[in-house]
N, C-alpha and C positions, 0 to 999 in steps of 0.2 A: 276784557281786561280792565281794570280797576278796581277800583276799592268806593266805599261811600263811610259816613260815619250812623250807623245806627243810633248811637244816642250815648250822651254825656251821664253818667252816673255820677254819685256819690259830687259832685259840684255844689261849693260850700262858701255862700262869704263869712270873711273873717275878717276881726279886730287887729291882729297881726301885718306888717307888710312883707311883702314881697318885690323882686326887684317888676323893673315896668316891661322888664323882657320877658320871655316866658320861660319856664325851666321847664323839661320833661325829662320823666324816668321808666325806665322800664319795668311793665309787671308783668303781664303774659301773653301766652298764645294759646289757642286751642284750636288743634286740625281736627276735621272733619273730613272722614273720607266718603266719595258718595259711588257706589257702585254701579258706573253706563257701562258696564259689558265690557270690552276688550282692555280701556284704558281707564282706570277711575278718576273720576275729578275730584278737586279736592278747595276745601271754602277753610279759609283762616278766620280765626274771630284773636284782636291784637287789643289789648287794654296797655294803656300807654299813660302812667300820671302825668299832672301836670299843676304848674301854681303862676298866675299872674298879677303884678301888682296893681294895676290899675284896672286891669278887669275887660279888656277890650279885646276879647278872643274870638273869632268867627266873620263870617260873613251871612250875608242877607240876599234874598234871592234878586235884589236890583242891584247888588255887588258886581255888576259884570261890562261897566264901561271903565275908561280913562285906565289908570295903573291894573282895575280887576278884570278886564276883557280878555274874552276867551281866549286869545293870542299873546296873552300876557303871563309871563311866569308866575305872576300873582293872582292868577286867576283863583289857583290852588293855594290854599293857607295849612295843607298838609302835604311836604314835600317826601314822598317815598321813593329809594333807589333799591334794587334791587340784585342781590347776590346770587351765585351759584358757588357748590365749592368743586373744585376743577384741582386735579391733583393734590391734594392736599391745602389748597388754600380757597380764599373765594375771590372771584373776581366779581365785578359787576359789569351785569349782562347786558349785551346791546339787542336789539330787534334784530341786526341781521348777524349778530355771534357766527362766526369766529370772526367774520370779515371789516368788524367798524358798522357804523349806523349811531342810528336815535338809540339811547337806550331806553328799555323798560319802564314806565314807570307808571304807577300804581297811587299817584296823587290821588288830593281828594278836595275836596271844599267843609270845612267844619263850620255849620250856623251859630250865629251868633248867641253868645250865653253872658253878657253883660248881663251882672247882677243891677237890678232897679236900686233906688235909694244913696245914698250916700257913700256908703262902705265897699268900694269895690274891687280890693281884692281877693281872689277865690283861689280853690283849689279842689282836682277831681280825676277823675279818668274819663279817658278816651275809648270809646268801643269802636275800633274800627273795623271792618268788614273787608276783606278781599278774598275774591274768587281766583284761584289759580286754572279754572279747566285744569289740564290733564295733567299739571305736576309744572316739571321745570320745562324751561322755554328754548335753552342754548340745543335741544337734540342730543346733547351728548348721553352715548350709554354710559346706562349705568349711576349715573348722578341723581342723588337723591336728598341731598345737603341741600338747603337755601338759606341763606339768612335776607334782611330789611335793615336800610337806616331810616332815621325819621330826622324832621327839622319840622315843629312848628311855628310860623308866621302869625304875629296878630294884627290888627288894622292899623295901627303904625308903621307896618312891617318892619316889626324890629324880629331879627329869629332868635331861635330858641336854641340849644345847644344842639349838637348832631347825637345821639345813641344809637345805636345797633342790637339788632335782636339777638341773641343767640343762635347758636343754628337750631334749624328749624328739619327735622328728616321725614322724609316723605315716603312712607312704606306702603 
């Protein structure tokens, strides 16, 4: 389970500001279904905009003591939860669903994309990558509905606003 970030596209400084928090908005999803035999697995590919105003988005791979360590909520600077829809609505799922637990989640570490030079607010998308294996997680028949929220963190840790994907159907 997880996600990682493939790679930042279309990231751009600009003359323009932005605030020093980050905004993100949603652009897509594209499922992939992959055919293992009885149950198919299924890989999401999730672009997610995004604008910063001082430019300070990511982490670096010695990001991982004091506030960034692995044991640390901020280890991850892309915060993902995770839906199912369950009678007509979504809830968000725990590891031991129905019963309570940790929930799901599909964080990630996004590397650093501070623009060089002076000018450092940008703007771009996020290509983020999760692998669902075989579909939804909760066992319930029948469920085919998932959606995602996001939150991203930059090395201030100021966050970013919360959005939601759409639902996401798993056929």
């Amino acid at each position: 389970m997880g996600g990682f970030c493939q790679f930042l596209s279309g990231c751009q400084r600009i003359a323009i500001s932005f605030p020093d928090t980050p905004v993100i908005t949603w652009k897509s999803v594209t499922v992939t279904k992959i055919d293992t035999g009885a149950v198919p697995d299924y890989h999401l590919k999730i672009v997610i905009s995004f604008t910063d105003g001082n430019g300070d988005i990511g982490l670096g791979p010695d990001d991982t003591t004091g506030v960034f360590s692995p044991n640390s909520p901020y280890y991850y600077n892309l915060w993902v939860g995770y839906y199912e829809e369950v009678k007509d609505s979504f809830i968000h799922i725990t590891q031991s669903f129905p019963f309570g637990g940790d929930t799901i989640k599909y964080n990630g570490r996004i590397p650093v994309i501070t623009p060089e030079g002076k000018l450092k607010a940008i703007t771009g998308d996020i290509e983020y990558d999760i692998d669902l294996g075989s579909g939804t997680k909760s066992g319930s028949a029948g469920q085919n509905a998932i959606k995602f929220d996001f939150i991203l963190l930059d090395k201030a840790l100021n966050k970013s606003n919360k959005i939601f994907s759409p639902p996401i159907v798993l056929n």
